[in-house]
Backbone as JSON Lines, residues from 0, in Angstrom:
{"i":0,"aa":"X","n":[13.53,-6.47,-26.55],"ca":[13.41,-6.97,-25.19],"c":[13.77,-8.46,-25.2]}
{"i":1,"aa":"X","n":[14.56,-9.05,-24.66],"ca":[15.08,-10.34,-24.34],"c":[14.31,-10.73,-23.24]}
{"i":2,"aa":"X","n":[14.23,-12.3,-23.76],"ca":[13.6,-13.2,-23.51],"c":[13.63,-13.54,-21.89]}
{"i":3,"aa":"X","n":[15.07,-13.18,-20.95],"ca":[15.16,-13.07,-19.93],"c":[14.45,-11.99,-19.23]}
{"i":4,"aa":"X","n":[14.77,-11.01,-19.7],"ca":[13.61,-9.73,-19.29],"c":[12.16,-10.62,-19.05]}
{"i":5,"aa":"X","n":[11.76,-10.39,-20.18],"ca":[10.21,-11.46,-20.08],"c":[10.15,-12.23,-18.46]}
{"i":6,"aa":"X","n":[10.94,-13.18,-18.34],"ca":[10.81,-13.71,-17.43],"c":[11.21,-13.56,-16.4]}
{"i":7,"aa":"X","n":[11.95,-12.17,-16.18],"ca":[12.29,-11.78,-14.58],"c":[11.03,-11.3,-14.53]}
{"i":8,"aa":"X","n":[10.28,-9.85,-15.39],"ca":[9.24,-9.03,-15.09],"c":[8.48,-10.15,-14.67]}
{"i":9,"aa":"X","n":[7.78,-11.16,-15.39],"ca":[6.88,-12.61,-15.16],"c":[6.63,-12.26,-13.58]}
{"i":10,"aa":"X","n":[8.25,-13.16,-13.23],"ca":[8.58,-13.62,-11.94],"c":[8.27,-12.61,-10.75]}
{"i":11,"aa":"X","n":[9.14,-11.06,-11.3],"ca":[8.24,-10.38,-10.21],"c":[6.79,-10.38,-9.87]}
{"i":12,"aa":"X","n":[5.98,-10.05,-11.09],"ca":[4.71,-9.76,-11.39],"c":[3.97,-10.92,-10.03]}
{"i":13,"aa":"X","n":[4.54,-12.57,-10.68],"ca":[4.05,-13.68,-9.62],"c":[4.3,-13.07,-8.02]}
{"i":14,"aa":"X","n":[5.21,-12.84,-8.09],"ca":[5.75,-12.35,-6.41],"c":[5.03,-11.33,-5.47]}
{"i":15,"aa":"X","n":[4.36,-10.26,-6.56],"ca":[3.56,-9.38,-6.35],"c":[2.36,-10.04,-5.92]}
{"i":16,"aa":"X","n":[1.66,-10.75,-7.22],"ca":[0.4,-11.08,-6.66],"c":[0.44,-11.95,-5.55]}
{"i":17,"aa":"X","n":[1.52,-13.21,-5.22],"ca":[1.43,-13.32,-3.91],"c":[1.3,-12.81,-2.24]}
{"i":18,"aa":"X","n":[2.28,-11.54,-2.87],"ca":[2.44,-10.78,-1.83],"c":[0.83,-10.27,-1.34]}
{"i":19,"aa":"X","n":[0.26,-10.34,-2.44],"ca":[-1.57,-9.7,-2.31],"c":[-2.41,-10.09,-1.78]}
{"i":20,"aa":"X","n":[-2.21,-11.38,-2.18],"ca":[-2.97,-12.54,-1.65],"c":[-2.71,-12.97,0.04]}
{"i":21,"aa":"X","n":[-1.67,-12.98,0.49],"ca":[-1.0,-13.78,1.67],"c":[-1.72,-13.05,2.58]}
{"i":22,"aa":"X","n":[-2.28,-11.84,2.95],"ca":[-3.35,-11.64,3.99],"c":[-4.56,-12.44,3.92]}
{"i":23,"aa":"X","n":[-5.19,-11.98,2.44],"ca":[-6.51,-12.8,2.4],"c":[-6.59,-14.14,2.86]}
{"i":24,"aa":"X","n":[-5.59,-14.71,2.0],"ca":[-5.18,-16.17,2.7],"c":[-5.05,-16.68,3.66]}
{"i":25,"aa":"X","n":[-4.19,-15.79,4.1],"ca":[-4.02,-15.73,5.74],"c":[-4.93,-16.23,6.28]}
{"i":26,"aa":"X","n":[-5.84,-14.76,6.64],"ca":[-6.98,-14.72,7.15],"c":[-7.95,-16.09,7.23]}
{"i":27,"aa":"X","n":[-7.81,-16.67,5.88],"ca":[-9.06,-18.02,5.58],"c":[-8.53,-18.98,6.16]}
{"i":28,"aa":"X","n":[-6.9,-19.07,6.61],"ca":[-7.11,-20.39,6.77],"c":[-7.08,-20.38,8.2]}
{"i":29,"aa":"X","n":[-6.52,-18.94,8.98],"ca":[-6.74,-19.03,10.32],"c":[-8.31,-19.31,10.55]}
{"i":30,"aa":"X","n":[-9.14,-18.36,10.06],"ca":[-10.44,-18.64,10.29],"c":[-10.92,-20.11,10.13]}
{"i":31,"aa":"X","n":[-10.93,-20.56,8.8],"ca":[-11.01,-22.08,8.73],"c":[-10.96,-23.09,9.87]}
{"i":32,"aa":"X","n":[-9.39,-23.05,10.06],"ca":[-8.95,-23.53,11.04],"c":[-10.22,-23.44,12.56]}
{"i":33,"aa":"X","n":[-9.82,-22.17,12.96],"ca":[-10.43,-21.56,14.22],"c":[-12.6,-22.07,13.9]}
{"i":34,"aa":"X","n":[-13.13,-22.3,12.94],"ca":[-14.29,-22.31,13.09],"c":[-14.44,-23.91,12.77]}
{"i":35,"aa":"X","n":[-13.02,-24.87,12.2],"ca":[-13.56,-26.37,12.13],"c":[-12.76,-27.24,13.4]}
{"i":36,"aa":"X","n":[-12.2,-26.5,14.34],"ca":[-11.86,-26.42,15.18],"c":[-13.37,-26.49,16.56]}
{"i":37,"aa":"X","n":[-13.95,-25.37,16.44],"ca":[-15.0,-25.22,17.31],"c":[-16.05,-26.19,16.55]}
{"i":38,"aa":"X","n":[-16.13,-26.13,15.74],"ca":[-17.24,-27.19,15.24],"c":[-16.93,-28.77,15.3]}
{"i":39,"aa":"X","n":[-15.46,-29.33,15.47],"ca":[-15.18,-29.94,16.07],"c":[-15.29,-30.72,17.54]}
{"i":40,"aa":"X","n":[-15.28,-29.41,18.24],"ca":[-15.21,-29.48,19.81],"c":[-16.6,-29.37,19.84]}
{"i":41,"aa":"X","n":[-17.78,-29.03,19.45],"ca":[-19.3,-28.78,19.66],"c":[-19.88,-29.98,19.53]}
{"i":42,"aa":"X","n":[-20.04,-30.52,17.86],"ca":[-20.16,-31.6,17.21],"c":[-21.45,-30.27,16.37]}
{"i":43,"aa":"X","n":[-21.2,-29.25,16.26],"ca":[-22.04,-28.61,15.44],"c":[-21.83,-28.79,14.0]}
{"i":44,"aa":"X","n":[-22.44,-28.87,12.89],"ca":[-22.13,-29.57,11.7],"c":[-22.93,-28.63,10.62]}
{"i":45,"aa":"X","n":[-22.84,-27.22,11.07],"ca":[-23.83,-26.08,10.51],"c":[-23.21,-25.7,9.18]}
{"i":46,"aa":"X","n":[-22.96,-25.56,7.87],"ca":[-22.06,-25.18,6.68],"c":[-22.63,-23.78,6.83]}
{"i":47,"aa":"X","n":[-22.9,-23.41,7.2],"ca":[-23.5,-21.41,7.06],"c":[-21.91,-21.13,8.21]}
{"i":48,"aa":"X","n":[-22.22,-21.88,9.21],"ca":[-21.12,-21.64,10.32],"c":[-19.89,-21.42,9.76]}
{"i":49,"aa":"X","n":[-19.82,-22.41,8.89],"ca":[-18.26,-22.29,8.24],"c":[-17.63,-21.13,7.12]}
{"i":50,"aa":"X","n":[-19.04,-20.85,6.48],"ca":[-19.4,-19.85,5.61],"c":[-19.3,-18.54,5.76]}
{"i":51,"aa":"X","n":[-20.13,-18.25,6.28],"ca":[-20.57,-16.52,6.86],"c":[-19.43,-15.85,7.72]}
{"i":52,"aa":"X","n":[-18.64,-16.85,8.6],"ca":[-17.97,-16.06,9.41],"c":[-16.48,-15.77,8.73]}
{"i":53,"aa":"X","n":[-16.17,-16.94,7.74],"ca":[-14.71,-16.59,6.97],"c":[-14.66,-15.4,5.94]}
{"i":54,"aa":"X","n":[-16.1,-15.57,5.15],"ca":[-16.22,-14.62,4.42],"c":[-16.48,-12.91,5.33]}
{"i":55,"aa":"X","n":[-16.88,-12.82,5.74],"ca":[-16.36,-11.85,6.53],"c":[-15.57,-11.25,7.41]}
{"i":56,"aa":"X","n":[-14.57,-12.42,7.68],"ca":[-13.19,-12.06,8.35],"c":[-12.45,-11.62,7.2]}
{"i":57,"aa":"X","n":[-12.74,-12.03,5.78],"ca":[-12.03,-12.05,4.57],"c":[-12.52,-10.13,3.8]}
{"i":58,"aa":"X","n":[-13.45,-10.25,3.95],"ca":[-14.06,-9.09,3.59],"c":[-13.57,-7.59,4.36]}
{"i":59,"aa":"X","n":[-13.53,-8.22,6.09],"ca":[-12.51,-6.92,6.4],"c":[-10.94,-6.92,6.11]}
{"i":60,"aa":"X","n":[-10.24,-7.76,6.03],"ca":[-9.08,-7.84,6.24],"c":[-8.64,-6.79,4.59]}
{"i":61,"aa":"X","n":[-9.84,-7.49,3.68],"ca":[-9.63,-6.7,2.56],"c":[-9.69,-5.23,2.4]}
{"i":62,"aa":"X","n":[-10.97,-5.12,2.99],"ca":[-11.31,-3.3,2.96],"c":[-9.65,-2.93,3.91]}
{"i":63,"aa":"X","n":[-9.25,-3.91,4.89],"ca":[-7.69,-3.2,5.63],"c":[-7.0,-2.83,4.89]}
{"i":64,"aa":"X","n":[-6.62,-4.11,4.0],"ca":[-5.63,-3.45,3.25],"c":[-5.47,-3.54,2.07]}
{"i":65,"aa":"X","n":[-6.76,-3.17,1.45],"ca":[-7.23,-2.65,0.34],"c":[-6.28,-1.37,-0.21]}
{"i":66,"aa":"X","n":[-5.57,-0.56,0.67],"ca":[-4.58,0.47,0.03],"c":[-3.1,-0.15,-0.07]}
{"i":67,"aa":"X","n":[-3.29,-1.39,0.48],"ca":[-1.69,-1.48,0.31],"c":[-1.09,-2.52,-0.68]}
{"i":68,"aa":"X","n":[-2.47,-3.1,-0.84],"ca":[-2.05,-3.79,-2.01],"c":[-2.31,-3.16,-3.73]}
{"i":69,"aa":"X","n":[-3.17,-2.42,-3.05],"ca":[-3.19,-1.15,-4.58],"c":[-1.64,-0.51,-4.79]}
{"i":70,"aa":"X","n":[-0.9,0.1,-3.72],"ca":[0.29,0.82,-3.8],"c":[1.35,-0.49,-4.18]}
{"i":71,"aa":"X","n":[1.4,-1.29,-3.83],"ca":[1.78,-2.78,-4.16],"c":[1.98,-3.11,-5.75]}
{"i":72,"aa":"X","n":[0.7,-3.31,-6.27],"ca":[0.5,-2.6,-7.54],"c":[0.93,-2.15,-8.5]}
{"i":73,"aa":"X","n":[0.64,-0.21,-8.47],"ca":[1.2,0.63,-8.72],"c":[2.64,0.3,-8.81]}
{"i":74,"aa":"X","n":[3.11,0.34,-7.32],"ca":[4.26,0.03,-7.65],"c":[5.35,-0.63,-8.73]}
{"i":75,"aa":"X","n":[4.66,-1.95,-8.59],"ca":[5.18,-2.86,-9.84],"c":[5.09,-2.28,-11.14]}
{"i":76,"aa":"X","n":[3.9,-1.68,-11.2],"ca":[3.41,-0.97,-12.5],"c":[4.68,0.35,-13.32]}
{"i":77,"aa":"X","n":[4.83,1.04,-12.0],"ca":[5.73,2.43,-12.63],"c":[7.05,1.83,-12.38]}
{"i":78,"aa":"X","n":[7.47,1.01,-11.59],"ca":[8.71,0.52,-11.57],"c":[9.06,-0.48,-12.67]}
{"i":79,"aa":"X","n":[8.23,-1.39,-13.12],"ca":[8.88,-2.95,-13.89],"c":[8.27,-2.38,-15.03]}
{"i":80,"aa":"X","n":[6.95,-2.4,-15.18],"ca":[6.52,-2.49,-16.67],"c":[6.12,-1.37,-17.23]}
{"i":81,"aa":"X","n":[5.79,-0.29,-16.71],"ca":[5.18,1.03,-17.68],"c":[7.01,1.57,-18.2]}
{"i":82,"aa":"X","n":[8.32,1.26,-17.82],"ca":[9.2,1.91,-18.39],"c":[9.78,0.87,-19.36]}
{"i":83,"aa":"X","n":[9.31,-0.29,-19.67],"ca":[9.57,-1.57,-20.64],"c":[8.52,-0.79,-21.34]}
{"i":84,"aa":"X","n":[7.72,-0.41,-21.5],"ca":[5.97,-0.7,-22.29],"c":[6.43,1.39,-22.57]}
{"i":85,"aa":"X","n":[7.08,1.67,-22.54],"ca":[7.94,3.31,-22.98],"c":[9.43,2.88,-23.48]}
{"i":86,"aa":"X","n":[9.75,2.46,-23.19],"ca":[11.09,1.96,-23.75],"c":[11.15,1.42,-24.94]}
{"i":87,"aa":"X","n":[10.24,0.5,-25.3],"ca":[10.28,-0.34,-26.54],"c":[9.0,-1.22,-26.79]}
């Protein structure tokens, strides 16, 4: 296996887990945004406020798409590396 190999699979692999992440992410910084925003405009200065409500915008977005980043995954898995990791 050459050394370029190595580092395309790498590169996908990175691309993947971004791809995984960019909802969750998403999600935090709209929320973020949207709750230091209102706490802004209030002058409310509560850290639970900022807390409780991201983590649970984060928590569903996950159970959403909790299947698609598994098939996401997989994917990478039977496509890039389980036929390198049979091959040689």
């Amino acid at each position: 296996m050459s050394e370029s190999a190595v580092f395309d699979i790498m590169r996908q692999g990175l691309w993947v887990a971004v791809a995984m992440s960019a909802p969750l992410l998403g999600v935090a910084l709209v929320a973020g945004l949207t709750i230091g925003l209102f706490q802004a405009l209030t002058s409310v200065q509560e850290m639970t406020l900022t807390f409780v409500p991201k983590i649970l915008a984060m928590l569903i977005v996950f159970w959403v798409s909790m299947s698609a980043m598994t098939a996401m995954l997989v994917d990478f898995f039977r496509v890039q590396v389980i036929p390198v990791i049979a091959g040689g």
